[in-house]
C-alpha positions as a LaTeX table, in Angstrom:
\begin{tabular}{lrrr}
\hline
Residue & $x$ (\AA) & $y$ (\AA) & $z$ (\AA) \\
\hline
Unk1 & 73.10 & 121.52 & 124.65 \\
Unk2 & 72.08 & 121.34 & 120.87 \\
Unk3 & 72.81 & 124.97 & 118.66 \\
Unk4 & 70.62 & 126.09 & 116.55 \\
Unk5 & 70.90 & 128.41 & 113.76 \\
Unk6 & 67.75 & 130.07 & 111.46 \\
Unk7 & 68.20 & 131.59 & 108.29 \\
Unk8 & 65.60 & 131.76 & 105.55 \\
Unk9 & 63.69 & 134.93 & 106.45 \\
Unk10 & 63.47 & 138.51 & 103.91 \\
Unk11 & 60.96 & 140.78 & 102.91 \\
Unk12 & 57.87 & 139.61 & 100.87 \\
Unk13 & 54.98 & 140.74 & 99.29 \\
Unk14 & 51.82 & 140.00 & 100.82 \\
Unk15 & 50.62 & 136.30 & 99.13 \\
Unk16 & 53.91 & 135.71 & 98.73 \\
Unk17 & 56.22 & 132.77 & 100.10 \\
Unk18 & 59.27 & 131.73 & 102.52 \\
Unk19 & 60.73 & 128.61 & 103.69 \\
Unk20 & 62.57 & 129.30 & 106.94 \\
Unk21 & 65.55 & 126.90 & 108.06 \\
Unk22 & 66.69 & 125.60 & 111.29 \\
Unk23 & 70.05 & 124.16 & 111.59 \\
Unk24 & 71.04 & 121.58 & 114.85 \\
Unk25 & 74.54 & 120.62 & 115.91 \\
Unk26 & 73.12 & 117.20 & 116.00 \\
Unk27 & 71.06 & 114.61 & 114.77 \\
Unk28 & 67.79 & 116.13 & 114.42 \\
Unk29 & 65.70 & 112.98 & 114.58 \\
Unk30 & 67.36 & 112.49 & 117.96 \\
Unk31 & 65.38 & 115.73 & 119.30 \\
Unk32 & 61.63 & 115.08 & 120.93 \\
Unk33 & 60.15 & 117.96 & 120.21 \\
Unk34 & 61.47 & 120.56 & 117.90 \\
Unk35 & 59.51 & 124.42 & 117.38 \\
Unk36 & 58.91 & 127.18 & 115.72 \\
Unk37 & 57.90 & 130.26 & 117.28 \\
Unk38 & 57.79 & 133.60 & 116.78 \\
Unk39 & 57.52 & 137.63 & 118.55 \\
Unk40 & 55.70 & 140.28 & 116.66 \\
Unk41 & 56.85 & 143.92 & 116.56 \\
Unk42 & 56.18 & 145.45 & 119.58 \\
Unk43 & 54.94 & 142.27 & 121.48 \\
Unk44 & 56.77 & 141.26 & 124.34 \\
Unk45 & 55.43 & 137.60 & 124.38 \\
Unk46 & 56.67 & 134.87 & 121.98 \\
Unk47 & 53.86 & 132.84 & 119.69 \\
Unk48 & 54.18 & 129.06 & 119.56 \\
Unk49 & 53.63 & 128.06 & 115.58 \\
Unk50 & 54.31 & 124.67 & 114.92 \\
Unk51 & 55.79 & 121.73 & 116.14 \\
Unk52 & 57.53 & 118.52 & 115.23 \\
Unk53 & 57.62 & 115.58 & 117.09 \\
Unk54 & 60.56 & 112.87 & 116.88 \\
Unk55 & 58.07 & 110.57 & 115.81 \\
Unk56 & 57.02 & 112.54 & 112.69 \\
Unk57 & 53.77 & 114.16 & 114.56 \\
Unk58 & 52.96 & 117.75 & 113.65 \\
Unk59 & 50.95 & 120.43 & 115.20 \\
Unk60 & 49.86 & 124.11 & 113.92 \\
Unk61 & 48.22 & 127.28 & 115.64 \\
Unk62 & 45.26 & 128.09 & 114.08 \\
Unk63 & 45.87 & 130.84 & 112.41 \\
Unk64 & 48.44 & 129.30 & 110.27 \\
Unk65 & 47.41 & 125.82 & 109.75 \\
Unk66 & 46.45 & 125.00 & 105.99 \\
Unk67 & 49.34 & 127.83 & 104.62 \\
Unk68 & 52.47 & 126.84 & 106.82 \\
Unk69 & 54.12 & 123.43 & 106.87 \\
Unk70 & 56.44 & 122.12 & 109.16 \\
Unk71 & 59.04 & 119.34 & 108.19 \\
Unk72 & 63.03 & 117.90 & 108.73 \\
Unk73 & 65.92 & 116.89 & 106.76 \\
Unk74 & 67.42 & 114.62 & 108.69 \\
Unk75 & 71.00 & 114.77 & 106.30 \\
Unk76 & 70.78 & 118.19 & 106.59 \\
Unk77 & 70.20 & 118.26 & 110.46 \\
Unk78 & 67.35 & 120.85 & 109.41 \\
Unk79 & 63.58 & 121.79 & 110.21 \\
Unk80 & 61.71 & 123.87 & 107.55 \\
Unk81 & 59.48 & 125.72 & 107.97 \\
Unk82 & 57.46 & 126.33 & 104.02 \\
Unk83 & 55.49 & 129.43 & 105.13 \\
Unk84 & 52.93 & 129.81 & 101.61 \\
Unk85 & 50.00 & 132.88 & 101.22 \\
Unk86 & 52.06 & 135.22 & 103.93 \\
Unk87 & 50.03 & 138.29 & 105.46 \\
Unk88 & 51.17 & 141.39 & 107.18 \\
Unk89 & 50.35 & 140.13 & 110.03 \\
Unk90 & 52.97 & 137.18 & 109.81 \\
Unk91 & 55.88 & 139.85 & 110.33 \\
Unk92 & 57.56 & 138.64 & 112.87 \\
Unk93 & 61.38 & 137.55 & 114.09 \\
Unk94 & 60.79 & 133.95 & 114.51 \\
Unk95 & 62.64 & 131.85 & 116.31 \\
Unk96 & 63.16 & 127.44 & 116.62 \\
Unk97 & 63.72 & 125.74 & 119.76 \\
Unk98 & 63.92 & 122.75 & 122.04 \\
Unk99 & 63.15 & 122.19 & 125.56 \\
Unk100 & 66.34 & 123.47 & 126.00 \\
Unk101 & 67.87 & 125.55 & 123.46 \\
Unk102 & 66.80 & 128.73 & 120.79 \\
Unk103 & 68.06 & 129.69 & 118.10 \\
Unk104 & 68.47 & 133.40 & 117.26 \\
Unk105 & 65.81 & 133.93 & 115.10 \\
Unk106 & 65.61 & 135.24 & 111.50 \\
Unk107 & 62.94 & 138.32 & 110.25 \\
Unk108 & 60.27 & 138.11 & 108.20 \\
Unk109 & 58.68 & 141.11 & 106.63 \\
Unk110 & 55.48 & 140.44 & 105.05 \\
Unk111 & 54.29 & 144.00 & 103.30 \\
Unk112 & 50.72 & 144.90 & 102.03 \\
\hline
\end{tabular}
């Protein structure tokens, strides 16, 4: 079962910008589908994001596509994900996963 490990997230001004990482204990490229999700304060459900597909596909939830970008480094055995024009309402821990596996998020703070 592939680890993974975030790191990446802070506090930031509203407008401002973050790129969150996602470290696997294997070849990245080797992973179907790899995403990002994340759980607001005081919401008990977790919010799919983005995704990456082994094949280089991408997808985005609406309300981020156009100011978050998804992407991999396969040397690095990382996913990034550039999060640009942050809003409050992007405070969140978020989290990347496979089918199988999560990682244990990292916080972002995005204040007004």
């Amino acid at each position: 079962q592939v680890q993974l490990v975030e790191s990446g997230g802070g506090l930031v001004q509203a407008g401002g910008s973050l790129r969150l990482s996602c470290t696997a204990s294997k070849n990245i490229f080797s992973i179907p589908v790899l995403t990002w999700h994340r759980q607001a304060p005081g919401k008990q459900q977790r919010e799919l994001v983005a995704r990456i597909f082994d094949g280089g596909a991408t997808w985005y939830n609406d309300i981020v596509k156009g100011r978050f970008t998804i992407s991999r480094d396969s040397a690095k055995n990382t996913m990034f994900l550039q999060m640009n024009n942050l809003k409050p309402e992007d405070s969140a821990v978020y989290y990347c996963a496979t089918v199988t596996s999560w990682g244990q998020g990292t916080q972002v703070i995005v204040s007004s």
